[in-house]
Each structure stands twice: as structure tokens, then as C-alpha cells.
C-alpha positions in Angstrom: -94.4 -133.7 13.2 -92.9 -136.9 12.2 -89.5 -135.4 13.0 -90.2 -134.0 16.1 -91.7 -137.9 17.3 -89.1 -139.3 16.3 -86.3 -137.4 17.8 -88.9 -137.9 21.4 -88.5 -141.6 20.4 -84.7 -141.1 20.3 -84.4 -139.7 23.5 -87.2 -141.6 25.3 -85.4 -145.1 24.4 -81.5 -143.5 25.2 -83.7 -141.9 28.1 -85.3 -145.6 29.4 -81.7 -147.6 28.2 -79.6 -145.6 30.9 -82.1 -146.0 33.2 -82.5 -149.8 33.3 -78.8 -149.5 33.9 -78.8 -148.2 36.6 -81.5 -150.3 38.1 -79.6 -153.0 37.4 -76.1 -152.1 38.2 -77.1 -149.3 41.7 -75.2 -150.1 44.4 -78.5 -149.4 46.6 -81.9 -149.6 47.1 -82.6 -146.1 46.6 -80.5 -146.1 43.5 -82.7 -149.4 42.0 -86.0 -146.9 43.6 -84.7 -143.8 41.6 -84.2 -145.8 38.3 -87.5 -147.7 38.6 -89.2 -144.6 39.3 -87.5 -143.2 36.0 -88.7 -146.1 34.0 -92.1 -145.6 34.8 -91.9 -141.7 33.7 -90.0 -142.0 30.5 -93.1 -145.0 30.2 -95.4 -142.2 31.1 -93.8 -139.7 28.5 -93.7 -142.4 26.0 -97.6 -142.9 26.3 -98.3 -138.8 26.2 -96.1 -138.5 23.5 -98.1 -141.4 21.5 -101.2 -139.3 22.1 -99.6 -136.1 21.0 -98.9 -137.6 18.1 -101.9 -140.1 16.9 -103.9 -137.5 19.0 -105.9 -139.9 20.4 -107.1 -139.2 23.9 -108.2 -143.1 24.8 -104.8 -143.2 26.4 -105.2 -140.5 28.9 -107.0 -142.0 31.8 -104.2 -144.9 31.6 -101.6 -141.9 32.2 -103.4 -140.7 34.7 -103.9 -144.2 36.9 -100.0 -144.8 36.2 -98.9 -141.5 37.6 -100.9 -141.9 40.7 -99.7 -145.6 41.1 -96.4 -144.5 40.6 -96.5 -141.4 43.2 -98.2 -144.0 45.9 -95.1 -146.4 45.4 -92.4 -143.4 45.6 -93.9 -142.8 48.9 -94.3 -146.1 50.2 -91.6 -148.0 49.4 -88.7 -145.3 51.3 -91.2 -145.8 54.2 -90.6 -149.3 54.8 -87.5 -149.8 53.5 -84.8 -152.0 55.3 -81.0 -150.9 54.8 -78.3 -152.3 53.0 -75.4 -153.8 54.5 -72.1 -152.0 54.4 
């Protein structure tokens, strides 16, 4: 199991690294939205993964708040978006 967590860790961090470079380098808005809204999922994974693995279930109702906080920003922010120049 310790294996397995690890390796999830490995690819979580790569995972969240080439994320937060592309929300910092994107040429758009909906690039920076895309990468942001990545963030919070590997985040997401990261959590459910730490419950897998210390199997404790505390954490659960966090994941649960985030992912609906997160699905009411993807839908809001495209709404009122303004558009980039050029």
C-alpha cells in the first residue's frame, strides 16, 4: 500500500506542477480557468487519496464541500467572463 501512495503522490505533484504552469504561463482566461480548475481536482484527489490510505473518513465531507464549490465556480466564472484583447 505504501507503494501504491506513493507512486499517487508522484503523479499527483508532476500532475499539480504542470498545472500551475499553465495557470501561470496560459495565454487566456480560459486557459488560467482550465488550470485552476485542475488544481483544485488533483487537490481533491490528493485529499481522497490521504483517506484511502490513513482510511480515515473525517476528510470526506471537506471533499465533498470543495467539489461543489468548485463545480459552482466552473459554471460561473465562463458566464461573466470579459474577453481578452487580441
Amino acid at each position: 500500500m505504501t507503494v501504491t501512495m506513493t507512486i499517487a503522490g508522484i503523479f499527483l505533484v508532476l500532475a499539480a506542477l504542470l498545472s500551475m504552469f499553465r495557470l501561470l504561463r496560459g495565454p487566456s482566461t480560459l486557459d488560467r480557468l482550465v488550470a485552476l480548475e485542475m488544481v483544485a481536482s488533483v487537490s481533491l484527489s490528493g485529499m481522497a487519496a490521504w483517506a484511502a490510505f490513513s482510511q480515515e473518513s473525517a476528510v470526506l465531507p471537506a471533499l465533498v464541500a470543495l467539489a461543489l464549490l468548485g463545480f459552482i465556480g466552473s459554471i460561473s466564472v465562463p458566464r461573466f467572463r470579459v474577453r481578452d484583447r487580441g
